[in-house]
TITORKE-453940 format. One record per residue: residue number from 1; residue in three letters; x, y, z of N, C-alpha, C, CB in turn. Coordinates in nm, 3 decimals. Glycine has a CB too. Layout:
BEGIN
k_r_n.c1_n.c2_n.c3_ca.c1_ca.c2_ca.c3_c.c1_c.c2_c.c3_cb.c1_cb.c2_cb.c3
NUM_ALA_X_Y_Z_X_Y_Z_X_Y_Z_X_Y_Z
...
end
This chain:
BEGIN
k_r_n.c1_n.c2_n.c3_ca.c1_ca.c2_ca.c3_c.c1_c.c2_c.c3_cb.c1_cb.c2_cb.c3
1_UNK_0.083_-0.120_0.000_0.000_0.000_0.000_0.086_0.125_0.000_-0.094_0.001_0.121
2_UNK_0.178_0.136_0.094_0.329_0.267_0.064_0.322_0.235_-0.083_0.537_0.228_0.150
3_UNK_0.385_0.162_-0.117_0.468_0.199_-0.266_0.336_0.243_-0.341_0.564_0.044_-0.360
4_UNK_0.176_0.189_-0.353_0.114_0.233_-0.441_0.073_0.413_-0.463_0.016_0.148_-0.424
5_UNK_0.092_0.476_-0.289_0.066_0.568_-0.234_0.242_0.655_-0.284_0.010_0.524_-0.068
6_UNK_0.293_0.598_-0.291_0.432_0.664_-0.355_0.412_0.687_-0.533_0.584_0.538_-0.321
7_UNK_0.431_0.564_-0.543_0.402_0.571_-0.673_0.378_0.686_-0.732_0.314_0.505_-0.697
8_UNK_0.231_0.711_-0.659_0.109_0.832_-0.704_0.126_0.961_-0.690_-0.014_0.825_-0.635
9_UNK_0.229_0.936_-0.567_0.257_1.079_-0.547_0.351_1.091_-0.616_0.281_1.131_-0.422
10_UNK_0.439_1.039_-0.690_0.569_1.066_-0.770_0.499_1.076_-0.871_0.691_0.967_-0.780
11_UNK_0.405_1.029_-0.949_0.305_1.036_-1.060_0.247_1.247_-1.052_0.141_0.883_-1.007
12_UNK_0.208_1.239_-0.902_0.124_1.374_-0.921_0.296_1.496_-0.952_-0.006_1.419_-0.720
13_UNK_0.386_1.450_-0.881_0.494_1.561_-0.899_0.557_1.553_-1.013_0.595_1.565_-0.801
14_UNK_0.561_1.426_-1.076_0.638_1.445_-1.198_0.531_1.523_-1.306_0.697_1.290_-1.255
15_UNK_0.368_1.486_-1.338_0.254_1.569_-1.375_0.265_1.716_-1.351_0.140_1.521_-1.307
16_UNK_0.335_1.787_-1.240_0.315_1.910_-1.187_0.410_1.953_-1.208_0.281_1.929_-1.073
17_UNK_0.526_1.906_-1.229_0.705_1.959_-1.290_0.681_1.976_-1.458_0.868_1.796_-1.258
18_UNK_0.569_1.861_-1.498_0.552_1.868_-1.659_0.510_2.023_-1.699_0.421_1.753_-1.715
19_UNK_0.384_2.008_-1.618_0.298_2.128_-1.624_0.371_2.268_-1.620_0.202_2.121_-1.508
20_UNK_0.449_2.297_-1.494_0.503_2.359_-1.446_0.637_2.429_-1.567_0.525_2.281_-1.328
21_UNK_0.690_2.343_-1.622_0.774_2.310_-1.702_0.757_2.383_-1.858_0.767_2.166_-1.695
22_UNK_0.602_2.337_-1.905_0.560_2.379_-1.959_0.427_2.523_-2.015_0.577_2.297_-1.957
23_UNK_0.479_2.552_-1.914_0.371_2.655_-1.871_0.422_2.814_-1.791_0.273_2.566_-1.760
24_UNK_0.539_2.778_-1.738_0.539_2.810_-1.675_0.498_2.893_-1.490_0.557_2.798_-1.746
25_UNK_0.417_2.796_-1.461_0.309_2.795_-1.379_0.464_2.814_-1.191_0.174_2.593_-1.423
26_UNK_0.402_2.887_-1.146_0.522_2.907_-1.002_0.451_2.796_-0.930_0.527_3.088_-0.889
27_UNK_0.332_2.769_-0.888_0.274_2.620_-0.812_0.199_2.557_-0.902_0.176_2.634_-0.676
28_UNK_0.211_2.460_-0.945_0.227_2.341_-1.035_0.052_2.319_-0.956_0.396_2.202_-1.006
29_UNK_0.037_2.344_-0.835_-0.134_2.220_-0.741_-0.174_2.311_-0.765_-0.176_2.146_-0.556
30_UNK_-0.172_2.443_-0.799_-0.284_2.564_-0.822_-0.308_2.613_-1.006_-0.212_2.722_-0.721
31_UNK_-0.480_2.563_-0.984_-0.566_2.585_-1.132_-0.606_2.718_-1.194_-0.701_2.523_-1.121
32_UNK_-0.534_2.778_-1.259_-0.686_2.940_-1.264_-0.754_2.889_-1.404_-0.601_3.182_-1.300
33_UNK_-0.871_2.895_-1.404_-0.931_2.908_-1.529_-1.010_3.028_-1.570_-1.006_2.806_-1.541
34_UNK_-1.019_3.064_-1.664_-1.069_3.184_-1.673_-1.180_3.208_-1.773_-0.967_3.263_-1.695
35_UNK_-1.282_3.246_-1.811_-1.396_3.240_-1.883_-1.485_3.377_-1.892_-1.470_3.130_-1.825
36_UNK_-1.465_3.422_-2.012_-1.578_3.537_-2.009_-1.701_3.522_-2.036_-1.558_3.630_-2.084
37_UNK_-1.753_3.602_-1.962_-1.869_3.550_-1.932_-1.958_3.651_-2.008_-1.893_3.533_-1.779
38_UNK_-1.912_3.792_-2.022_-2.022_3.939_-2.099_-1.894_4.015_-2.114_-2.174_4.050_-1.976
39_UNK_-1.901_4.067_-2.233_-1.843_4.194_-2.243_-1.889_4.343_-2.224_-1.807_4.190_-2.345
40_UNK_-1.834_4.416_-2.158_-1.893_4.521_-2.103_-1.852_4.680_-2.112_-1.894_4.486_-1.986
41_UNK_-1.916_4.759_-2.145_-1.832_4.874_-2.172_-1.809_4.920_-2.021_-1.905_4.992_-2.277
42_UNK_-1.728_5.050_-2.038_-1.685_5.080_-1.908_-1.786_5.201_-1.870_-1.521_5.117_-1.904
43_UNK_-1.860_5.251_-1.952_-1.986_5.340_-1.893_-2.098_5.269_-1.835_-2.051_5.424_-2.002
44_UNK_-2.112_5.066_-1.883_-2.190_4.991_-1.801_-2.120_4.941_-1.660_-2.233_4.877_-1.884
45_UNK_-1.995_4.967_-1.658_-1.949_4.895_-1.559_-1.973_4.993_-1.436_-1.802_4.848_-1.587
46_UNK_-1.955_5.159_-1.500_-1.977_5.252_-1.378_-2.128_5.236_-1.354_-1.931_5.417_-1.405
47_UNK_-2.212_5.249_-1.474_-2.340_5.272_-1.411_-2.369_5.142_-1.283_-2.461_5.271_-1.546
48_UNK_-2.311_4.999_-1.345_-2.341_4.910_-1.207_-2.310_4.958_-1.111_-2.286_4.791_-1.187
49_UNK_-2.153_5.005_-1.105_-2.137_5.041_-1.036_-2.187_5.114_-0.895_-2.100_5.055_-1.090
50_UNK_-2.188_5.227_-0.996_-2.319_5.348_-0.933_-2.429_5.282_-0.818_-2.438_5.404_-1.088
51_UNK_-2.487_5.215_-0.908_-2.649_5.145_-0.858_-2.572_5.067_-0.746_-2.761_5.020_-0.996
52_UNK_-2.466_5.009_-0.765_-2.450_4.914_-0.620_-2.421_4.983_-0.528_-2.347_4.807_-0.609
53_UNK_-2.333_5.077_-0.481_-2.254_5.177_-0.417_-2.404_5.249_-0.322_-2.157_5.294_-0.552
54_UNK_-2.497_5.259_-0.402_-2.643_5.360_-0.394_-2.749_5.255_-0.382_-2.680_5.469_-0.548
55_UNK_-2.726_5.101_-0.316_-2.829_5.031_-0.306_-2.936_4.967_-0.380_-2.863_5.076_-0.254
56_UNK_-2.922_5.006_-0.492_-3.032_4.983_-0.626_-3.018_4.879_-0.689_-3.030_5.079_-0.736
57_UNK_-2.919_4.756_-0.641_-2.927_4.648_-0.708_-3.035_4.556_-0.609_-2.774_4.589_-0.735
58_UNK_-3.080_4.463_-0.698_-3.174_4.343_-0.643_-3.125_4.307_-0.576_-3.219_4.241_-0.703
end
């Protein structure tokens, strides 16, 4: 059970040196993904703004 538990973990670090390696990533166990979701002008972003700051959102 050690060695299978080694194994795996030498499996996850050599995976995270790949990554790391190739990516240049500084922690190899940390994901960002990123996804847009709306594009927005920046006169909508103040008006949200606005309204949140001033209570007016739902």
């Amino acid at each position: 059970m050690v060695q299978g538990r080694r194994a795996i973990a030498q499996s996850a670090s050599d995976a995270g040196a790949q990554r790391q390696e190739s990516h240049g990533q500084s922690d190899p166990g940390e994901w960002m993904i990123g996804h847009s979701i709306e594009q927005v002008t920046p006169e909508e972003v103040q008006r949200r703004y606005d309204a949140l700051t001033k209570g007016e959102v739902r």
